[in-house]
C-alpha positions as CSV (number, residue, x, y, z in Angstrom):
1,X,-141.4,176.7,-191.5
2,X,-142.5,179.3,-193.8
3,X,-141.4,179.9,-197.8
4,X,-138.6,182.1,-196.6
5,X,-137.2,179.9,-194.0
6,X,-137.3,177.2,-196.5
7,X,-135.5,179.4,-199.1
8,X,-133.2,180.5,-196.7
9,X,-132.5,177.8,-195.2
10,X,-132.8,174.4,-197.0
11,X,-132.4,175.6,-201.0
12,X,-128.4,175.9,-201.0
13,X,-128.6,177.5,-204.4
14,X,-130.6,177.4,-207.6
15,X,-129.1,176.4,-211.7
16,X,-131.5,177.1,-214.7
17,X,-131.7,174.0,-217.7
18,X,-132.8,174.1,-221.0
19,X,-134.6,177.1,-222.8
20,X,-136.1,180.1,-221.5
21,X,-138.9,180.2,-218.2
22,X,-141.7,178.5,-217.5
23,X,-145.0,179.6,-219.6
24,X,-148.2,179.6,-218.5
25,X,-150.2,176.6,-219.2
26,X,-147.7,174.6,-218.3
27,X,-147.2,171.0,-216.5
28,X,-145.0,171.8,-213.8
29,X,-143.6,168.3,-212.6
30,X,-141.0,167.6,-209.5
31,X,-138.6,164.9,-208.7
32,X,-136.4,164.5,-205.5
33,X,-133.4,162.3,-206.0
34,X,-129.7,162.0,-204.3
35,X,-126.9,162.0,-207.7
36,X,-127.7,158.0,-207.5
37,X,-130.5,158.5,-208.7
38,X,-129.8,161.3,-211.7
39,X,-129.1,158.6,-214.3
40,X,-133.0,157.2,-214.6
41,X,-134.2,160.7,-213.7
42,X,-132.7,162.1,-216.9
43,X,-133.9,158.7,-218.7
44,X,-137.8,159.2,-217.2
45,X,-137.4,162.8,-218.0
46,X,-136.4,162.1,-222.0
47,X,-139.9,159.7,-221.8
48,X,-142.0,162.5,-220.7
49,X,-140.6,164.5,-223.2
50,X,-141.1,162.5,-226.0
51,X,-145.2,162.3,-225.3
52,X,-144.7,166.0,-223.7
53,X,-145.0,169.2,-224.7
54,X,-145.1,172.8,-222.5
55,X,-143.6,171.0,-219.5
56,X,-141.2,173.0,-216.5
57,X,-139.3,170.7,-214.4
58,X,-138.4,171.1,-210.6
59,X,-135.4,169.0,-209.7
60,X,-134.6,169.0,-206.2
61,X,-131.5,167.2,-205.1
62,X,-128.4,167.6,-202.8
63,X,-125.9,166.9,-205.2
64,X,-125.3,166.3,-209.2
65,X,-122.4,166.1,-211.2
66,X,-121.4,168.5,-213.8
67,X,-121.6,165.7,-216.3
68,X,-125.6,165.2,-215.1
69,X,-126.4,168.8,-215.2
70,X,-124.9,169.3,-218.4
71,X,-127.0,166.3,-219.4
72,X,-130.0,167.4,-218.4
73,X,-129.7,170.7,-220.0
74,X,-129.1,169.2,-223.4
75,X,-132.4,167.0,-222.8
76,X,-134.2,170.3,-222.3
77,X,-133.0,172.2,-224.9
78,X,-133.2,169.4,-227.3
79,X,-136.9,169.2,-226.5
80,X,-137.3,173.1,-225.7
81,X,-138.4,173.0,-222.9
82,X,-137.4,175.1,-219.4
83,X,-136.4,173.1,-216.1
84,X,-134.5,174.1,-212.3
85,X,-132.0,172.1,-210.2
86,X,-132.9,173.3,-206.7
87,X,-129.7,172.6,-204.6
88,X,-131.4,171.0,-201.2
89,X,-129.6,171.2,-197.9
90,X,-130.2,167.9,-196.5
91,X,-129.3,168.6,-192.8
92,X,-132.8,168.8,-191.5
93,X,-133.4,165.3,-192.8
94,X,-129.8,163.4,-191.7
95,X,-131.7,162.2,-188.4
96,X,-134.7,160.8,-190.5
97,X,-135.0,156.8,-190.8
98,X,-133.9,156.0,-194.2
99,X,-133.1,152.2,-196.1
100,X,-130.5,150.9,-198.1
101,X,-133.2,151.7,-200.8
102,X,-134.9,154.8,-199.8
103,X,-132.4,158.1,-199.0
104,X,-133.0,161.2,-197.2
105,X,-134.3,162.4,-200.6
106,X,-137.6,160.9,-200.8
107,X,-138.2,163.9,-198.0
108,X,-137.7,166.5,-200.9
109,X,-140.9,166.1,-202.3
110,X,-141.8,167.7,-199.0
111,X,-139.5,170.7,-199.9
112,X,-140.8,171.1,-203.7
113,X,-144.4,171.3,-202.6
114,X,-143.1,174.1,-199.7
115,X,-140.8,176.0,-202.0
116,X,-143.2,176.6,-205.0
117,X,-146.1,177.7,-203.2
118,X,-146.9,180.9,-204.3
119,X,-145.3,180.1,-207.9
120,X,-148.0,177.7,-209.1
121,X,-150.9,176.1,-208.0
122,X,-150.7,172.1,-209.4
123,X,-147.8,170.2,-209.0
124,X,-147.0,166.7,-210.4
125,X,-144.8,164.6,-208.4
126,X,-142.8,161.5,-209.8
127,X,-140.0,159.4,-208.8
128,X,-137.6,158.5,-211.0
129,X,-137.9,155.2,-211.2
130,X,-140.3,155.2,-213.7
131,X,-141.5,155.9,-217.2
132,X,-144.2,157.9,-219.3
133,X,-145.6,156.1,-222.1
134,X,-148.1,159.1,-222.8
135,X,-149.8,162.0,-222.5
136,X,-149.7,163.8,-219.0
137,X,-152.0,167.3,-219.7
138,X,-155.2,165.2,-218.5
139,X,-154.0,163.9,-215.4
140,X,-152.1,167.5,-214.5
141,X,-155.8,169.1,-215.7
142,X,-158.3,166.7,-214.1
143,X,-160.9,167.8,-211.8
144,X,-159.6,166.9,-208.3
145,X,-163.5,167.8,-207.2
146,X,-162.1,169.8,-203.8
147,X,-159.4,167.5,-202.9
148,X,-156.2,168.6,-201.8
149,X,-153.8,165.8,-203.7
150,X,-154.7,162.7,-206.3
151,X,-153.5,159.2,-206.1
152,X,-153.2,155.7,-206.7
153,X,-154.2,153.1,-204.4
154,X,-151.0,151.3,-203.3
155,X,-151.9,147.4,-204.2
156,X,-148.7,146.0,-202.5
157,X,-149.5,147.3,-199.1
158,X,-148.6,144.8,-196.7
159,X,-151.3,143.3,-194.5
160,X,-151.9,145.4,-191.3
161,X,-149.5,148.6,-191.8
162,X,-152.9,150.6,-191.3
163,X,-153.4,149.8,-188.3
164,X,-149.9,150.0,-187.3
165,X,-149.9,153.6,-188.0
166,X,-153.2,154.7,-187.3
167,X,-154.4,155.0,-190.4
168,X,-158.1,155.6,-190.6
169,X,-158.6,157.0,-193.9
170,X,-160.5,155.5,-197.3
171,X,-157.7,154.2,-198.9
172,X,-153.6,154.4,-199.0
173,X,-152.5,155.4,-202.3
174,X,-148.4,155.0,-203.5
175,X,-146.2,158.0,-203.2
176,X,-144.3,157.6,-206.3
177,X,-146.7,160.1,-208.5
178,X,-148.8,163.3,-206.5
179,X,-150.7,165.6,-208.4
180,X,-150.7,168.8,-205.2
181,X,-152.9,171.2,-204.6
182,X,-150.1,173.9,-203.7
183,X,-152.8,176.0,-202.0
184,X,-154.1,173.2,-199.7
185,X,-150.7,172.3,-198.5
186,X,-149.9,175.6,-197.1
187,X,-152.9,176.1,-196.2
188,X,-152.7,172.7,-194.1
189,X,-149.1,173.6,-192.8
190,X,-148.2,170.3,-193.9
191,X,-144.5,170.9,-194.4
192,X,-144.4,171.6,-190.6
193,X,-146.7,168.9,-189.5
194,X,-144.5,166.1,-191.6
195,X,-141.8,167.0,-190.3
196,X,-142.9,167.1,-186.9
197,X,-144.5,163.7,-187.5
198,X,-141.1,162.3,-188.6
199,X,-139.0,164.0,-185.7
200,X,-141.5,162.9,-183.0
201,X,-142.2,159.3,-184.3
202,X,-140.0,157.9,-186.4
203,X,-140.7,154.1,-185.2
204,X,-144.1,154.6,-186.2
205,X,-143.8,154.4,-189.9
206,X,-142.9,151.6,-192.2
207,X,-142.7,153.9,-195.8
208,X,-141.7,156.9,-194.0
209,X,-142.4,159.7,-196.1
210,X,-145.5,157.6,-197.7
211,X,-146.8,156.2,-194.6
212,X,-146.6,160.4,-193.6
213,X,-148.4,161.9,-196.3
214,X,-151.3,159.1,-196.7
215,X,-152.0,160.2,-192.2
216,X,-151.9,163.7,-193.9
217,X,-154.7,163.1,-196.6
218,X,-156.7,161.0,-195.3
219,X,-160.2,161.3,-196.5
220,X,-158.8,164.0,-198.6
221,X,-157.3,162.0,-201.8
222,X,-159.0,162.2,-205.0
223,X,-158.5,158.4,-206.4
224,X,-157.0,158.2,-210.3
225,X,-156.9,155.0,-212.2
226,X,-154.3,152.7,-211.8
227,X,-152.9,153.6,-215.6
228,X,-151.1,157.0,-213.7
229,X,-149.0,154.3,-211.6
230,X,-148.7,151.2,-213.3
231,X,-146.3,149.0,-211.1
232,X,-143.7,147.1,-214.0
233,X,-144.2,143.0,-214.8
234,X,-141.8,140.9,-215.7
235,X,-143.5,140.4,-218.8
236,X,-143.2,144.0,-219.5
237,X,-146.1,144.2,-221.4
238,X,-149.0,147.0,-219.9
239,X,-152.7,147.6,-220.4
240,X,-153.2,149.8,-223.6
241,X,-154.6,152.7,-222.0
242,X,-151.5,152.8,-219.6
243,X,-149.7,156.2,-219.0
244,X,-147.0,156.0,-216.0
245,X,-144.9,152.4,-215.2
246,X,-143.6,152.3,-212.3
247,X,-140.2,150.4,-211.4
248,X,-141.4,149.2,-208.0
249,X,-140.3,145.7,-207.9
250,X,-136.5,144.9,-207.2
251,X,-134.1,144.7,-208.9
252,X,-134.7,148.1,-210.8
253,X,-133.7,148.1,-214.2
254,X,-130.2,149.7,-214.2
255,X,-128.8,147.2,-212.3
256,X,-127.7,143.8,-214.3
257,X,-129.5,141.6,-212.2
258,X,-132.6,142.5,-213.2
259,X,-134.8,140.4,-215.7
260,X,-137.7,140.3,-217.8
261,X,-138.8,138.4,-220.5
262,X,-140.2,140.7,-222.6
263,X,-139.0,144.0,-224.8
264,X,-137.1,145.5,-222.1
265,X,-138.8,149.1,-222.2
266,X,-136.6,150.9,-219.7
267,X,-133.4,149.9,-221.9
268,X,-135.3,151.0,-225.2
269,X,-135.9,154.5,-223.6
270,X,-132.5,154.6,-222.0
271,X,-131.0,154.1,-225.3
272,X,-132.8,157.1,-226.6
273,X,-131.3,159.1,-223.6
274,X,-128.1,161.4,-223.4
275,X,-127.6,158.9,-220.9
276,X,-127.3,155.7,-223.7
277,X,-123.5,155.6,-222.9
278,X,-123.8,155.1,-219.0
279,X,-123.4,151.7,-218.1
280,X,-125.6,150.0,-215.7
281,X,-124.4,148.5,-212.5
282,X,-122.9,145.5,-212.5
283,X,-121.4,144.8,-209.1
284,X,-124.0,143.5,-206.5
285,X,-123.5,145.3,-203.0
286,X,-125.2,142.5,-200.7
287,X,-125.9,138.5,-200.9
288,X,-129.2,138.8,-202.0
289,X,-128.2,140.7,-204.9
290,X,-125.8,138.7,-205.6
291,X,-128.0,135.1,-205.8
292,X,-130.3,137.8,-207.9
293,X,-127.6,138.1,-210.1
294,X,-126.8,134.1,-210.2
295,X,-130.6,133.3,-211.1
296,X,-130.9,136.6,-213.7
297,X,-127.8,134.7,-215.6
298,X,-129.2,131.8,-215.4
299,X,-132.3,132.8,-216.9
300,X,-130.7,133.9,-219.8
301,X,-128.9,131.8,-220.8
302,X,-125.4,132.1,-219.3
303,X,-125.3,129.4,-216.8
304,X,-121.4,129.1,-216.5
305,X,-121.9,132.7,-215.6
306,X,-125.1,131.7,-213.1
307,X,-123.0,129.2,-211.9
308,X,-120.3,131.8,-211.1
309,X,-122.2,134.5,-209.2
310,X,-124.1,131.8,-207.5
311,X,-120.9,130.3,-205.7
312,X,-119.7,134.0,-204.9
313,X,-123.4,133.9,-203.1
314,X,-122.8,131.3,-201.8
315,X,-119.2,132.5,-200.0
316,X,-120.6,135.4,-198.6
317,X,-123.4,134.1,-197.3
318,X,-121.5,131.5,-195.1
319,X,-119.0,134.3,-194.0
């Protein structure tokens, strides 16, 4: 599928945020979420912004709510700085596997890479669940020596996924932060070949869009530090030289159930967000979360409250 079909096609419609257009010189930097997911993006984008200058954002999503938007364009103009909410059409991706924890829109990275070609040449990738704790112009600037994308190796990859997918390549990095070569993916055709992997073979992947892209790249990944992808602790304390942590344990941090013993980062930023006055969640969906819930109060302190949500786990998981 070519940039017009995808214009066409899968980009519904386009809404400008903040101030003015995208400079040159610039860190152009994408997200793909579902409006679940708006609430940390506006929270990681505030962090990037507060170590960030000259930055354009690419928001690709199906849906946000006029309270989001307007949120996000207050965040941008606060910082001046320029950003677009491309309106994604989901319907070539409603027969894709997803999990409770991964929607159709982890396949809009796909998209962003597509749609900007021919508007820049670099683009830097990141999921939402995370935060910047620094400087991102010498990552986005880094000599990628010829390779067509940079990553992190993925340290939780579970023991023979590899093989399992026929994966051959010199390592397997996370997908959660991508610096593209724009070029190299259309000249690869990798939009079409992803999503001809993922109609064809679906059963074969575990990560889906990850397991994808690593088949994609293999051999051709330029491998960054671990400091650009830093998964979180429950310490939440980080190497000194860290730039990007990345929320990829469960619970994530908007939800009440999750813990840490230490300064609690993700609320400090979050209270520093046009997003301070959204409450977390509070009602588990599922009896794991729910005995997460239980032992989260109970580490803190409340244990008539641990008590409590423990016995509601209990219930539901006998039913």
């Amino acid at each position: 599928m070519n940039y017009k079909e995808i214009k066409q096609s899968i980009i519904v419609r386009t809404e400008k945020l903040g101030i003015g257009n995208c400079e040159e010189n610039v860190i152009h930097i994408a997200f793909g979420i579902d409006k679940n997911y708006a609430c940390p993006l506006g929270i990681m984008i505030t962090s990037i912004l507060e170590h960030n200058s000259n930055v354009c954002f690419h928001i690709f999503a199906d849906e946000l709510s006029i309270e989001d938007v307007s949120r996000l364009d207050k965040t941008m103009k606060k910082f001046n700085c320029t950003g677009t909410w491309y309106q994604v059409n989901p319907s070539l991706f409603e027969e894709f596997p997803t999990t409770l924890g991964w929607s159709m829109a982890m396949y809009f990275r796909f998209v962003a890479v597509q749609f900007l070609y021919g508007k820049i040449k670099r683009l830097l990738y990141m999921d939402s669940d995370m935060l910047c704790i620094d400087e991102l112009h010498t990552l986005y600037n880094i000599d990628m020596e010829g390779k067509a994308i940079a990553g992190v190796r993925d340290k939780g990859l579970p023991e023979g996924r590899l093989e399992r997918i026929g994966h051959k390549g010199d390592g397997y990095f996370n997908s959660g932060m991508l610096l593209f070569d724009v070029e190299e993916w259309k000249r690869m055709d990798l939009f079409s070949r992803a999503i001809n992997m993922l109609k064809n073979e679906p059963n074969r992947f575990e990560a889906y869009d990850q397991d994808v892209l690593n088949l994609l790249y293999q051999d051709n990944v330029f491998w960054l530090p671990i400091k650009y992808n830093q998964d979180n602790n429950e310490s939440d304390v980080y190497p000194s030289d860290t730039t990007i942590i990345h929320y990829t344990s469960t619970p994530k941090p908007w939800f009440a159930w999750y813990y840490t013993d230490g300064p609690n980062l993700y609320a400090q930023q979050k209270a520093r967000s046009c997003w301070k006055d959204v409450p977390i969640i509070t009602q588990p969906r599922n009896t794991r979360e729910y005995r997460l819930m239980a032992r989260t109060m109970w580490r803190k302190g409340s244990y008539w409250l641990g008590i409590s949500w423990y016995m509601q786990y209990l219930i539901r998981k006998i039913k």
